[in-house]
CHARMM-style PDB file with segment names, atoms N, HN, CA, C and O in Angstrom:
ATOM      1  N   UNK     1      53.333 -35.523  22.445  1.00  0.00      PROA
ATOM      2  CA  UNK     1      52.289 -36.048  21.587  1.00  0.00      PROA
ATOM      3  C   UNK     1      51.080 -36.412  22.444  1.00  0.00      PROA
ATOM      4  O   UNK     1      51.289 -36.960  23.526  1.00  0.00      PROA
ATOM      5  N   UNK     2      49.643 -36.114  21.991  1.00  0.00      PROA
ATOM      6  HN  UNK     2      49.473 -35.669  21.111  1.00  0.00      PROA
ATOM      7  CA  UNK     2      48.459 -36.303  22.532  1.00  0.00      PROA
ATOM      8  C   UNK     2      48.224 -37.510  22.224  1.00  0.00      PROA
ATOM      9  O   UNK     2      48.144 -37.914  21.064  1.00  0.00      PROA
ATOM     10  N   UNK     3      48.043 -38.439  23.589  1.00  0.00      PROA
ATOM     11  HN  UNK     3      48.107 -38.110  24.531  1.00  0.00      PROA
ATOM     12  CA  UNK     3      47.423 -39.355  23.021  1.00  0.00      PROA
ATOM     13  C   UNK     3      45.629 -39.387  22.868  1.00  0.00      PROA
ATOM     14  O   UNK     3      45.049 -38.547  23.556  1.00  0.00      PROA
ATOM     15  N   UNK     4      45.129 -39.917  22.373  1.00  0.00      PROA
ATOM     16  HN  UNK     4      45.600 -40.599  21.814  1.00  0.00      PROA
ATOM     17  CA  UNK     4      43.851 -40.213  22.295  1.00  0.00      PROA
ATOM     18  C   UNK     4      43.080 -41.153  23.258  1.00  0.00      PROA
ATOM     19  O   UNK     4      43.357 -42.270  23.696  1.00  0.00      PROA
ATOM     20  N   UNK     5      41.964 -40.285  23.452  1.00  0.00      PROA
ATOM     21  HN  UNK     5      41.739 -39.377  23.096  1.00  0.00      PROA
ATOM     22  CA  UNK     5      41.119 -40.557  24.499  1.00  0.00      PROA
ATOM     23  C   UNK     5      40.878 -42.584  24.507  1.00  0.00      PROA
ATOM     24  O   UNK     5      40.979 -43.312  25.495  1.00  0.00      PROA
ATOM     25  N   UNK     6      40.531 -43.032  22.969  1.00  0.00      PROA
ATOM     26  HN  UNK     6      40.449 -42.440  22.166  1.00  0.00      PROA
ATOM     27  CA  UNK     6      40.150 -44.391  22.872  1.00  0.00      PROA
ATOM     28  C   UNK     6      41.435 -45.459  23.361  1.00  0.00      PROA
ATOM     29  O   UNK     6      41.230 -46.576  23.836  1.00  0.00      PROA
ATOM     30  N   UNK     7      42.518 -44.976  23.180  1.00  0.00      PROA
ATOM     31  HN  UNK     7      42.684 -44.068  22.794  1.00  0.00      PROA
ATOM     32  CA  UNK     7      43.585 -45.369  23.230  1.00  0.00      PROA
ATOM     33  C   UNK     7      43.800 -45.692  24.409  1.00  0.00      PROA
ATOM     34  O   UNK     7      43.879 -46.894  24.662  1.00  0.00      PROA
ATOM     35  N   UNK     8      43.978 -44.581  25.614  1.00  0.00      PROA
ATOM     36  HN  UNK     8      43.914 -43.605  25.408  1.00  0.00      PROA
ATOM     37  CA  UNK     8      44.147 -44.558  27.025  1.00  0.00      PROA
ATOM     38  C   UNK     8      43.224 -45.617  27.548  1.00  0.00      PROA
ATOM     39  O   UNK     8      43.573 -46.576  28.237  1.00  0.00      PROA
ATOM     40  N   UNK     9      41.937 -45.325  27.123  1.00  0.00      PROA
ATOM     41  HN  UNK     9      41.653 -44.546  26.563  1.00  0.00      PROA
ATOM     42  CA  UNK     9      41.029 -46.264  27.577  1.00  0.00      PROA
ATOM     43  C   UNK     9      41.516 -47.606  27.270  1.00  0.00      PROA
ATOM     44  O   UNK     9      42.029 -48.419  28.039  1.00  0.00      PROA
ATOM     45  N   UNK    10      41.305 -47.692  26.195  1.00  0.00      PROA
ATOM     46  HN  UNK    10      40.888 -47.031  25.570  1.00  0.00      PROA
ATOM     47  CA  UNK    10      42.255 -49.046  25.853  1.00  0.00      PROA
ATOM     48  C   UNK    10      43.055 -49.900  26.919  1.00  0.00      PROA
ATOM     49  O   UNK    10      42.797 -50.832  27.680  1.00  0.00      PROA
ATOM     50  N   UNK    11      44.182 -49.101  26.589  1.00  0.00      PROA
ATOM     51  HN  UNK    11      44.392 -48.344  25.971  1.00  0.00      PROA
ATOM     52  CA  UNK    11      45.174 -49.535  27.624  1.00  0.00      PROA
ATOM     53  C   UNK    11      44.509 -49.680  29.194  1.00  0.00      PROA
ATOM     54  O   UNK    11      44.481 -50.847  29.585  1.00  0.00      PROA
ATOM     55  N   UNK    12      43.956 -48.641  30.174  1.00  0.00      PROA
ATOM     56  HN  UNK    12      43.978 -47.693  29.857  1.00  0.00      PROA
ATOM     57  CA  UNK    12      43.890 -48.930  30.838  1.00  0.00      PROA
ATOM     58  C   UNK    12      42.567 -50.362  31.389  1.00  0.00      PROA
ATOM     59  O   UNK    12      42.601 -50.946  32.473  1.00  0.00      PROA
ATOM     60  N   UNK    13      41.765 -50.547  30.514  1.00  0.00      PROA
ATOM     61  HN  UNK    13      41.738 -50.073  29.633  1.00  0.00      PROA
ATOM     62  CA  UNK    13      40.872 -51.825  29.957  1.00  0.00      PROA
ATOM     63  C   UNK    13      41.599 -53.098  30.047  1.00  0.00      PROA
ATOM     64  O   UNK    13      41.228 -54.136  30.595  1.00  0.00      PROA
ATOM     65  N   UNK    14      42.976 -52.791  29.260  1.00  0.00      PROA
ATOM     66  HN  UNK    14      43.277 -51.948  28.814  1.00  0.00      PROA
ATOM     67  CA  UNK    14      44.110 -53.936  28.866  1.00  0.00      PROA
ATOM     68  C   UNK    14      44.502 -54.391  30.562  1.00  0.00      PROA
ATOM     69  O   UNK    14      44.305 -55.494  31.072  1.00  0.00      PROA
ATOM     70  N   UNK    15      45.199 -52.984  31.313  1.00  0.00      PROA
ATOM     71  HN  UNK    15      45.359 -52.088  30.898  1.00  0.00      PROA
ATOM     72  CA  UNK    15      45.558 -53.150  32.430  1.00  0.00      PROA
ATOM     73  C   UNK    15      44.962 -54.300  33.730  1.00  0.00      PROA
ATOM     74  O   UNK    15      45.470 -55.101  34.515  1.00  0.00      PROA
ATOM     75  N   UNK    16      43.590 -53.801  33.380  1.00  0.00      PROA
ATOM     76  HN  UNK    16      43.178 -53.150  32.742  1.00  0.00      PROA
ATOM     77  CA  UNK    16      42.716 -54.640  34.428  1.00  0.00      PROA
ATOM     78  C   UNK    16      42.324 -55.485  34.028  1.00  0.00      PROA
ATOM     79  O   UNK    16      41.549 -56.161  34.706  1.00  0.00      PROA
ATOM     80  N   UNK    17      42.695 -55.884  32.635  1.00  0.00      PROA
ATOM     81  HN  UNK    17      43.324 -55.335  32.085  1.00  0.00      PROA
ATOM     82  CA  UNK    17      41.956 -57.376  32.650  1.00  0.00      PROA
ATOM     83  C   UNK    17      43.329 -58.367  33.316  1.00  0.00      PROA
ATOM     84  O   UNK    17      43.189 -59.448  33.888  1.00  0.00      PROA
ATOM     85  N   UNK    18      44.588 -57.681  33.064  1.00  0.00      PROA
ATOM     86  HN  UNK    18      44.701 -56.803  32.600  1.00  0.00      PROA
ATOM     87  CA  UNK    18      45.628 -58.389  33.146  1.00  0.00      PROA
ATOM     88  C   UNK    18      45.127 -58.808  34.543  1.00  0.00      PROA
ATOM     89  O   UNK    18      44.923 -59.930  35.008  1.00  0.00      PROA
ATOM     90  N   UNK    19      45.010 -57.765  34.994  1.00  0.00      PROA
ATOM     91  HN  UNK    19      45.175 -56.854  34.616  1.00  0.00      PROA
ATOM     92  CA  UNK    19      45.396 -57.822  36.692  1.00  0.00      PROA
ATOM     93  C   UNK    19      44.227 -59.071  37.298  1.00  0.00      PROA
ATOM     94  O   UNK    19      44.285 -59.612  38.402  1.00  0.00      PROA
ATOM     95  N   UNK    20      43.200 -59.314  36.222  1.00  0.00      PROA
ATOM     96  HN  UNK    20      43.154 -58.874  35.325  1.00  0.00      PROA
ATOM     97  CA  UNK    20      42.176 -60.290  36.443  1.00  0.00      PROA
ATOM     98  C   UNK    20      42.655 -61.543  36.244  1.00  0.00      PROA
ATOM     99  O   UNK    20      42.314 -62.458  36.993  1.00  0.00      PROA
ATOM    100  N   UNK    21      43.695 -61.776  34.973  1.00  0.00      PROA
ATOM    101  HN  UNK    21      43.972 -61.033  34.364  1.00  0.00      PROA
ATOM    102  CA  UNK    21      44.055 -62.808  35.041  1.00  0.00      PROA
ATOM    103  C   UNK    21      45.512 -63.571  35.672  1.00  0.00      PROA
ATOM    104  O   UNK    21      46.049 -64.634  35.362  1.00  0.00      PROA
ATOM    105  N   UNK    22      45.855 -62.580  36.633  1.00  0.00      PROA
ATOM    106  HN  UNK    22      45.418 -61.716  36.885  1.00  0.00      PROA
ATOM    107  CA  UNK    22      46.342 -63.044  37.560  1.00  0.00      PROA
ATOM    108  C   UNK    22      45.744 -63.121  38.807  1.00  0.00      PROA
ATOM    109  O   UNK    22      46.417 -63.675  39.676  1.00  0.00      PROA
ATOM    110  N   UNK    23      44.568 -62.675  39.136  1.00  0.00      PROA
ATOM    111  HN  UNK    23      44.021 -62.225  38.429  1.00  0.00      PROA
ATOM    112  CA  UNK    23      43.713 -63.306  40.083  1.00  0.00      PROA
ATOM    113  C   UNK    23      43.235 -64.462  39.106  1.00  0.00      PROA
ATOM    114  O   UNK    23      44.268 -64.419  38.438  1.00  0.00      PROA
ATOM    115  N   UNK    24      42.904 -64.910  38.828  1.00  0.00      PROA
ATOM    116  HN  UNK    24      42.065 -64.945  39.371  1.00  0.00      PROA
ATOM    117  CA  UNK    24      42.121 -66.124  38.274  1.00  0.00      PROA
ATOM    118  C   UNK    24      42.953 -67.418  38.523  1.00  0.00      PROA
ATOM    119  O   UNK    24      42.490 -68.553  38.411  1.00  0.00      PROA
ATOM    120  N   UNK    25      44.417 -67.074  38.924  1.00  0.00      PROA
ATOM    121  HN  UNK    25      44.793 -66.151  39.015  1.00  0.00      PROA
ATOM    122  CA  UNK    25      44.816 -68.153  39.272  1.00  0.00      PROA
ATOM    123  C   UNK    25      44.696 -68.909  40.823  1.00  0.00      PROA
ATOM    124  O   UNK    25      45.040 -70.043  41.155  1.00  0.00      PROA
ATOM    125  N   UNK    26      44.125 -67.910  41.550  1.00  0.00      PROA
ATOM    126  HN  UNK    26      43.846 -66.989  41.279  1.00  0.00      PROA
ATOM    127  CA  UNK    26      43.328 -68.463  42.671  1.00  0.00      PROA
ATOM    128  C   UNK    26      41.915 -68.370  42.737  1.00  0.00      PROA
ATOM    129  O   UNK    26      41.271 -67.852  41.825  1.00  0.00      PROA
ATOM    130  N   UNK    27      41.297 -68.926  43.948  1.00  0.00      PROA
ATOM    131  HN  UNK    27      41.821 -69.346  44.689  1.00  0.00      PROA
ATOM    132  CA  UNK    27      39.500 -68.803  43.640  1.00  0.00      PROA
ATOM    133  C   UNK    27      39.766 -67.235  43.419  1.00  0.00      PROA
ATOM    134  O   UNK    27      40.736 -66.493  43.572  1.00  0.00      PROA
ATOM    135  N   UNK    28      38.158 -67.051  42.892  1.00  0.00      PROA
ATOM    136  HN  UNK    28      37.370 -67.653  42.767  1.00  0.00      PROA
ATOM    137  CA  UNK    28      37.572 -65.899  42.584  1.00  0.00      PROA
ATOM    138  C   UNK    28      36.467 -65.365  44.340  1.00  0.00      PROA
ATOM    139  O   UNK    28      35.766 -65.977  45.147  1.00  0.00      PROA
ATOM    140  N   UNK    29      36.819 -64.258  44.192  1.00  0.00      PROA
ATOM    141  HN  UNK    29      37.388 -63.761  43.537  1.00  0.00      PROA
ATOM    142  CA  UNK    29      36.064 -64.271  45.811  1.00  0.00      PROA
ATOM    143  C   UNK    29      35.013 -63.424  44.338  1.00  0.00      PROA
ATOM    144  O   UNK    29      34.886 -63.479  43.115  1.00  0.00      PROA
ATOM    145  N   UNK    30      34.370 -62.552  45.787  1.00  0.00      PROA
ATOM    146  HN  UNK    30      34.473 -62.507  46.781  1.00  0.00      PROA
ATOM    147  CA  UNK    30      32.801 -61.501  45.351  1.00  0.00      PROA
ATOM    148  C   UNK    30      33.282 -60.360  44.936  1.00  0.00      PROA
ATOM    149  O   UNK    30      32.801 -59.745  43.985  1.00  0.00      PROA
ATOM    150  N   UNK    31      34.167 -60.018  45.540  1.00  0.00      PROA
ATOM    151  HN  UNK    31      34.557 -60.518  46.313  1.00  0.00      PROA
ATOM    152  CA  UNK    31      34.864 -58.688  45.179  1.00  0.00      PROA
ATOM    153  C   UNK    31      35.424 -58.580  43.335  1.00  0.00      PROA
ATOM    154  O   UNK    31      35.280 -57.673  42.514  1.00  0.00      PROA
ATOM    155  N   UNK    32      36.032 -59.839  43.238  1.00  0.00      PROA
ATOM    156  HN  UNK    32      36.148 -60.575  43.905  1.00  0.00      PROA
ATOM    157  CA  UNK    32      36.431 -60.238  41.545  1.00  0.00      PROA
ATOM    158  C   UNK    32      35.285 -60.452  40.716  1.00  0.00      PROA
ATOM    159  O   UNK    32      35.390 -60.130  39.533  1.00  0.00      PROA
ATOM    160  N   UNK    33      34.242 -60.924  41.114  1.00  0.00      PROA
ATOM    161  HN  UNK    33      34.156 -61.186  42.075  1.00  0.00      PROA
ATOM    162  CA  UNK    33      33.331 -61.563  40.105  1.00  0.00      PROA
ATOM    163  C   UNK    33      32.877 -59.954  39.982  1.00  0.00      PROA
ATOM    164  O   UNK    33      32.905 -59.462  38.855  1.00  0.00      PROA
ATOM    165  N   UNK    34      32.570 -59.344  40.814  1.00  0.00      PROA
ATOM    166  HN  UNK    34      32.546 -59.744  41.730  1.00  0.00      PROA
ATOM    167  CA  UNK    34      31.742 -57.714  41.106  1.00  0.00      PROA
ATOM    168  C   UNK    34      32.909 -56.759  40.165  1.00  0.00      PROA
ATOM    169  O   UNK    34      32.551 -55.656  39.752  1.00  0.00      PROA
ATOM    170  N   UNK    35      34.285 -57.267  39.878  1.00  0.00      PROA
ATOM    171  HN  UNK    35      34.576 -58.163  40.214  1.00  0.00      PROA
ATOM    172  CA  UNK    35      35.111 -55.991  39.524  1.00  0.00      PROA
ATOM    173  C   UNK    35      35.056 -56.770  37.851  1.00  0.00      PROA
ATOM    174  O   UNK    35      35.094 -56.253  36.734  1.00  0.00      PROA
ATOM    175  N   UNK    36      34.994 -57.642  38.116  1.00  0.00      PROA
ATOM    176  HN  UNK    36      34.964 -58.062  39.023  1.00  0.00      PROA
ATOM    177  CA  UNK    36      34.908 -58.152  36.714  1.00  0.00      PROA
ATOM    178  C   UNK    36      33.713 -58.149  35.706  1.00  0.00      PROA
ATOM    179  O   UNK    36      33.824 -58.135  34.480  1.00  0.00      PROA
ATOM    180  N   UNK    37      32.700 -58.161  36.333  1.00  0.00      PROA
ATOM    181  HN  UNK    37      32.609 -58.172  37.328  1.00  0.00      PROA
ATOM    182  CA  UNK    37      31.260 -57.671  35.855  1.00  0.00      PROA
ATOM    183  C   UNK    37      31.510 -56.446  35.588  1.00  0.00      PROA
ATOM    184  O   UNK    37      31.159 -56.211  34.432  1.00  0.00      PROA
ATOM    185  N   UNK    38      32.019 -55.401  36.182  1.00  0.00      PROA
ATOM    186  HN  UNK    38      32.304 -55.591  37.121  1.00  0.00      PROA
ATOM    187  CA  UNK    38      32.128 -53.558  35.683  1.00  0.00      PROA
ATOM    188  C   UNK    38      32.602 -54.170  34.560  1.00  0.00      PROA
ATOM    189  O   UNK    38      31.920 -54.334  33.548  1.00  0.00      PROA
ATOM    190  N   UNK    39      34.208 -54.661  34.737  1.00  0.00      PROA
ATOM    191  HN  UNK    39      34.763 -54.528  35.558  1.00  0.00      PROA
ATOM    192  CA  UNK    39      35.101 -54.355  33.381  1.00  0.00      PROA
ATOM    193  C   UNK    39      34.468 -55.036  31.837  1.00  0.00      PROA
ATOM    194  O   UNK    39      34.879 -54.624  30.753  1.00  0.00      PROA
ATOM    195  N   UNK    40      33.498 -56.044  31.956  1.00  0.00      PROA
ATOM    196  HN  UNK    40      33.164 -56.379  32.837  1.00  0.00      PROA
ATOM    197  CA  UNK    40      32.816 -56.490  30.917  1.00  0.00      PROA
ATOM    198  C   UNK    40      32.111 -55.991  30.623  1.00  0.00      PROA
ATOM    199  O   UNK    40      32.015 -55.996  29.396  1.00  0.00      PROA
ATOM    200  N   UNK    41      31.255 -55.324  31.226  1.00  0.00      PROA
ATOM    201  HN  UNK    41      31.333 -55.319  32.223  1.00  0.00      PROA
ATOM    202  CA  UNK    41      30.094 -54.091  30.942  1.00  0.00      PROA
ATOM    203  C   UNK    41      30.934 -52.874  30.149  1.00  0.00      PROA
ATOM    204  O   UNK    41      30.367 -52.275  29.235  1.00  0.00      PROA
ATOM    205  N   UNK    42      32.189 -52.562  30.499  1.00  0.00      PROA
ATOM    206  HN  UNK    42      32.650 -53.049  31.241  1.00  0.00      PROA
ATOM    207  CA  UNK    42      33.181 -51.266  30.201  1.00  0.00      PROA
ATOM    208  C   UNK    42      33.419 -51.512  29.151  1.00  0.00      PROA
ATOM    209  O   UNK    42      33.078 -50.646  28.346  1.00  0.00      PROA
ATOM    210  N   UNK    43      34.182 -52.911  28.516  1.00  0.00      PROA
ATOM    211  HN  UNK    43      34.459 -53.614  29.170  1.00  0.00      PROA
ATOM    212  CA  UNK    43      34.339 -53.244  27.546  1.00  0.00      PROA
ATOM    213  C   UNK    43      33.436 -53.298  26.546  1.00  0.00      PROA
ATOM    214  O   UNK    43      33.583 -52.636  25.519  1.00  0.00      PROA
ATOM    215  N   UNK    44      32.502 -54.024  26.734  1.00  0.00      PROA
ATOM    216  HN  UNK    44      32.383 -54.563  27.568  1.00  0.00      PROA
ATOM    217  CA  UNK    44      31.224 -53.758  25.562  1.00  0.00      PROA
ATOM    218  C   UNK    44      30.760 -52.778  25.083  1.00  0.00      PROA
ATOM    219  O   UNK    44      30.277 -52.688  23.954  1.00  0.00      PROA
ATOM    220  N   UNK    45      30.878 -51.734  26.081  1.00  0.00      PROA
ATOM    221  HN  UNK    45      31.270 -51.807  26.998  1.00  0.00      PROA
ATOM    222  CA  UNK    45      30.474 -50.251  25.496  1.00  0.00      PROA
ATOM    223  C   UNK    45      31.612 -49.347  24.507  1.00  0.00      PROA
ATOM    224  O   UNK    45      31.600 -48.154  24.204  1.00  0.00      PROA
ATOM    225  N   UNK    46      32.509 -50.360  24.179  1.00  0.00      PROA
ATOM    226  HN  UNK    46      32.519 -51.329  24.425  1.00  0.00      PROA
ATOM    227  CA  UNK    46      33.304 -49.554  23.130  1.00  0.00      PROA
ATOM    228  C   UNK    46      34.013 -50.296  22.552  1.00  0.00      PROA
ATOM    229  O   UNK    46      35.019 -50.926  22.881  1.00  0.00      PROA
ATOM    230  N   UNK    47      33.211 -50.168  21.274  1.00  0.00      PROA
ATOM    231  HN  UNK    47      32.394 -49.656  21.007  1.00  0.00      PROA
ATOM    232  CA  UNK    47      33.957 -51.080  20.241  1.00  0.00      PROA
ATOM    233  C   UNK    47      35.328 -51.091  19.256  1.00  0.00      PROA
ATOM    234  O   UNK    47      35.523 -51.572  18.140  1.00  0.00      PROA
ATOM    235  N   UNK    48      36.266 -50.268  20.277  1.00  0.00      PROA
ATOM    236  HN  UNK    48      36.107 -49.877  21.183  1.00  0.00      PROA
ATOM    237  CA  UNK    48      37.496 -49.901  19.584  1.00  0.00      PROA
ATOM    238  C   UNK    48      38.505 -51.066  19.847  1.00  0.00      PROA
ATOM    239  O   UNK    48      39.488 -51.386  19.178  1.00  0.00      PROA
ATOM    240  N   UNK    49      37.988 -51.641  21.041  1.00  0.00      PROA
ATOM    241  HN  UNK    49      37.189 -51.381  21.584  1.00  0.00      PROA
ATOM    242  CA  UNK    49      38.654 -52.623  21.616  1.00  0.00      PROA
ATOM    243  C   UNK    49      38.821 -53.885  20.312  1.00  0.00      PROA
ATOM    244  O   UNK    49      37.935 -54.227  19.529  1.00  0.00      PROA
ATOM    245  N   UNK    50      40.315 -54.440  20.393  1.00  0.00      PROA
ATOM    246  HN  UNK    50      41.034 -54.162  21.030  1.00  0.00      PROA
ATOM    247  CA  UNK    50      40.709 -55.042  19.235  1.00  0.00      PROA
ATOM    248  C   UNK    50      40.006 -57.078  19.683  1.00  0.00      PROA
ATOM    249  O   UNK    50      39.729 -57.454  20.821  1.00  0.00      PROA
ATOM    250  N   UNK    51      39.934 -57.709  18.763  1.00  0.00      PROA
ATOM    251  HN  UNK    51      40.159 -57.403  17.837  1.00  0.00      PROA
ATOM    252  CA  UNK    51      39.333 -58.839  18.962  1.00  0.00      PROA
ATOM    253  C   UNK    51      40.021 -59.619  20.094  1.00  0.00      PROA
ATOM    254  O   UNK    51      39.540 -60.297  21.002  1.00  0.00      PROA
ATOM    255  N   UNK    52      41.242 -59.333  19.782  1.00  0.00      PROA
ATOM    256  HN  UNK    52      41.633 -58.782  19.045  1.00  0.00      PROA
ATOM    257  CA  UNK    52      42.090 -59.944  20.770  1.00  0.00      PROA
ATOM    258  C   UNK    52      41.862 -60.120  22.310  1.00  0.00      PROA
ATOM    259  O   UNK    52      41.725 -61.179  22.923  1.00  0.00      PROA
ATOM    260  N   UNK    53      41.854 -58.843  22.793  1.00  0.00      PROA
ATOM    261  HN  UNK    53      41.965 -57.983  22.296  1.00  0.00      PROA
ATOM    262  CA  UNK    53      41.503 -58.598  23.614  1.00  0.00      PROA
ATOM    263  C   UNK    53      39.499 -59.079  24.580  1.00  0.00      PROA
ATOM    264  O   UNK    53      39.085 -59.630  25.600  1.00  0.00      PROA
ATOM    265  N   UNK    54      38.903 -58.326  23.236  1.00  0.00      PROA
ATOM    266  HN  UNK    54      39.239 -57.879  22.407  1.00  0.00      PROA
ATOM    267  CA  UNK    54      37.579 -59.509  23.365  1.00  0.00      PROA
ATOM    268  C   UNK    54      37.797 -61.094  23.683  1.00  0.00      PROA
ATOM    269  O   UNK    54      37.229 -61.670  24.610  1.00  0.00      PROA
ATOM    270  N   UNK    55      38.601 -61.640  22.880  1.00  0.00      PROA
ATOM    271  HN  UNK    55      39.062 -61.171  22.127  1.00  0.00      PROA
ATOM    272  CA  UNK    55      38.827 -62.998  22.971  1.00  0.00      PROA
ATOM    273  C   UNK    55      39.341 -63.286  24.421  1.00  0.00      PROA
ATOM    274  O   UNK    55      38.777 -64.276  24.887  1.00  0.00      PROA
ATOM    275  N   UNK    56      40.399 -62.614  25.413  1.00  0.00      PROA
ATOM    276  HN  UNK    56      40.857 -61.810  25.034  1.00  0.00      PROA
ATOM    277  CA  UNK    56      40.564 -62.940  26.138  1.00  0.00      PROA
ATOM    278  C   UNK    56      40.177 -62.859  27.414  1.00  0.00      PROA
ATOM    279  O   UNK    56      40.581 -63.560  28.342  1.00  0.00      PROA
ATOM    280  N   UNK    57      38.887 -61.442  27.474  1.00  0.00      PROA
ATOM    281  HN  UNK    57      38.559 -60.873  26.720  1.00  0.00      PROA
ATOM    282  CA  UNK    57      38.232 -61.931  28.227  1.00  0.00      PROA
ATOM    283  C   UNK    57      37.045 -62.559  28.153  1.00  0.00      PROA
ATOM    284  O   UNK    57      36.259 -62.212  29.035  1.00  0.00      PROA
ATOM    285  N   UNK    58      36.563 -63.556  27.221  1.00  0.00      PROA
ATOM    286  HN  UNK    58      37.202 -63.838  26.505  1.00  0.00      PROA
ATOM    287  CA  UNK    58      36.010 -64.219  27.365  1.00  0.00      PROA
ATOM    288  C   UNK    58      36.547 -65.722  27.714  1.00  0.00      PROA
ATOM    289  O   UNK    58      35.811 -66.387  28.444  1.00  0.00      PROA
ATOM    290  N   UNK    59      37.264 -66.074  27.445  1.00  0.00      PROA
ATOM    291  HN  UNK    59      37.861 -65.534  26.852  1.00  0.00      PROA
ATOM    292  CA  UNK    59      38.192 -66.806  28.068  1.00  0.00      PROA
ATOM    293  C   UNK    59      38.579 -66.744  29.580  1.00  0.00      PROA
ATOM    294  O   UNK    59      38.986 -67.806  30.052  1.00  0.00      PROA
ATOM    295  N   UNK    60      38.511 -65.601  30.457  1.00  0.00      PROA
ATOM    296  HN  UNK    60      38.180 -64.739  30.074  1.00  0.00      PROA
ATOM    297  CA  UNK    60      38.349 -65.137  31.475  1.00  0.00      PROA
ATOM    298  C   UNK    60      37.037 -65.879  32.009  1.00  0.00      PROA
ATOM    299  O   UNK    60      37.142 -66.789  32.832  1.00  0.00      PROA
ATOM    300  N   UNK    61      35.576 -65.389  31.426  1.00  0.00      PROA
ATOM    301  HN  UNK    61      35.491 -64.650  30.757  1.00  0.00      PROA
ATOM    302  CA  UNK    61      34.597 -65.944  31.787  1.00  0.00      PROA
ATOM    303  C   UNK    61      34.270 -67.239  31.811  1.00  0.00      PROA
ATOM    304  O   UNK    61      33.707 -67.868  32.706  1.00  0.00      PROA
ATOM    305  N   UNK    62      34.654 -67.591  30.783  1.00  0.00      PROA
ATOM    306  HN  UNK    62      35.111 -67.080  30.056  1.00  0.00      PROA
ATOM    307  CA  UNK    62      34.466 -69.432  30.464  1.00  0.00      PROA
ATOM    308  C   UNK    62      35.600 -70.355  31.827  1.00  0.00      PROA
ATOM    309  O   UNK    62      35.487 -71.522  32.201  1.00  0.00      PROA
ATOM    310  N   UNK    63      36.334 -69.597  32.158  1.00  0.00      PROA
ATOM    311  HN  UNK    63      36.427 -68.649  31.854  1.00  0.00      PROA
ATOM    312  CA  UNK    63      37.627 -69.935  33.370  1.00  0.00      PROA
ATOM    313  C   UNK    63      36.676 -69.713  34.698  1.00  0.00      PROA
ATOM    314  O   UNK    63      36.698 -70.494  35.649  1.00  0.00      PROA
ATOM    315  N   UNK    64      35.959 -68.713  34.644  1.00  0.00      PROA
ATOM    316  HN  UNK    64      35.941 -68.079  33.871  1.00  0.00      PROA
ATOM    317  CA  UNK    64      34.972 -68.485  36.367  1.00  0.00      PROA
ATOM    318  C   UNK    64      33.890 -69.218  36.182  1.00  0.00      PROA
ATOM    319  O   UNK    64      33.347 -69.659  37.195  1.00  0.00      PROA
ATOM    320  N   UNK    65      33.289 -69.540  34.810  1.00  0.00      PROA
ATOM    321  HN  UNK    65      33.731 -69.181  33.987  1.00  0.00      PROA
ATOM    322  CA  UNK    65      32.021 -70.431  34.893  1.00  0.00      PROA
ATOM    323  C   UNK    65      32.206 -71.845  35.592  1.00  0.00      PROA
ATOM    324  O   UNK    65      31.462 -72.483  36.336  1.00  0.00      PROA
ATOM    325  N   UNK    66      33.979 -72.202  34.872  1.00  0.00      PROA
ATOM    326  HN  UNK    66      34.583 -71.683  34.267  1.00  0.00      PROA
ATOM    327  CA  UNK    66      34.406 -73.577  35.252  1.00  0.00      PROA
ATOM    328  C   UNK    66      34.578 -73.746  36.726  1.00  0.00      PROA
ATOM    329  O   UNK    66      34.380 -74.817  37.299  1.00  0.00      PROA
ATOM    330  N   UNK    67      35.023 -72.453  37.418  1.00  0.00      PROA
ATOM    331  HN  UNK    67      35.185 -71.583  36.953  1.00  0.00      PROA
ATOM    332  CA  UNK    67      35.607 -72.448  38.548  1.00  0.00      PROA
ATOM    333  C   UNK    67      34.614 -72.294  39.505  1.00  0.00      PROA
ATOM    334  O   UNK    67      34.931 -72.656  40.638  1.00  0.00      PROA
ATOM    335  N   UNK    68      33.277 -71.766  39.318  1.00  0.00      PROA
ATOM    336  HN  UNK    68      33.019 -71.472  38.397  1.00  0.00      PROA
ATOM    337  CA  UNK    68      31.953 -72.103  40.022  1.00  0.00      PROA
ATOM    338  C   UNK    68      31.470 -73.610  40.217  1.00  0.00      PROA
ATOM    339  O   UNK    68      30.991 -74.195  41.188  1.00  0.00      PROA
ATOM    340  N   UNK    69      31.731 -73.947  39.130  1.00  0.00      PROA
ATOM    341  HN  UNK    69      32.121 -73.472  38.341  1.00  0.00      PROA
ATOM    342  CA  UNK    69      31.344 -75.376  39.194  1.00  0.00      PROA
ATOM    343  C   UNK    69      31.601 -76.222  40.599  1.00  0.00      PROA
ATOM    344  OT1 UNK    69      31.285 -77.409  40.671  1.00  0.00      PROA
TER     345      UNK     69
END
């Protein structure tokens, strides 16, 4: 079975945010804030992505705003 192009993306979107929020449990160096800026930019450009997922990385961001502080 073919999967679909939005789908893959999906998932692999899903993948790296995970992998973000297991960095987030230590500081954030330059390299994270820089890989995490792509993946928010990636995300916005396709709105297939389910709310859920929106929701959690923003929750992501509101976690590095705090952690700048």
């Amino acid at each position: 079975m073919k999967i679909p192009a939005d789908v893959k993306l999906t998932e692999e979107i899903l993948r790296e945010a995970m992998g973000l929020l297991e960095d987030m449990r230590s500081r954030m160096g330059m390299f994270e804030h820089q890989h995490y800026a792509g993946l928010k930019r990636r995300f916005e450009q396709h709105s297939c992505i389910n709310e859920g997922l929106r929701l959690a990385l923003n929750d992501i961001e509101t976690e590095q705003k705090i952690m700048e502080k």
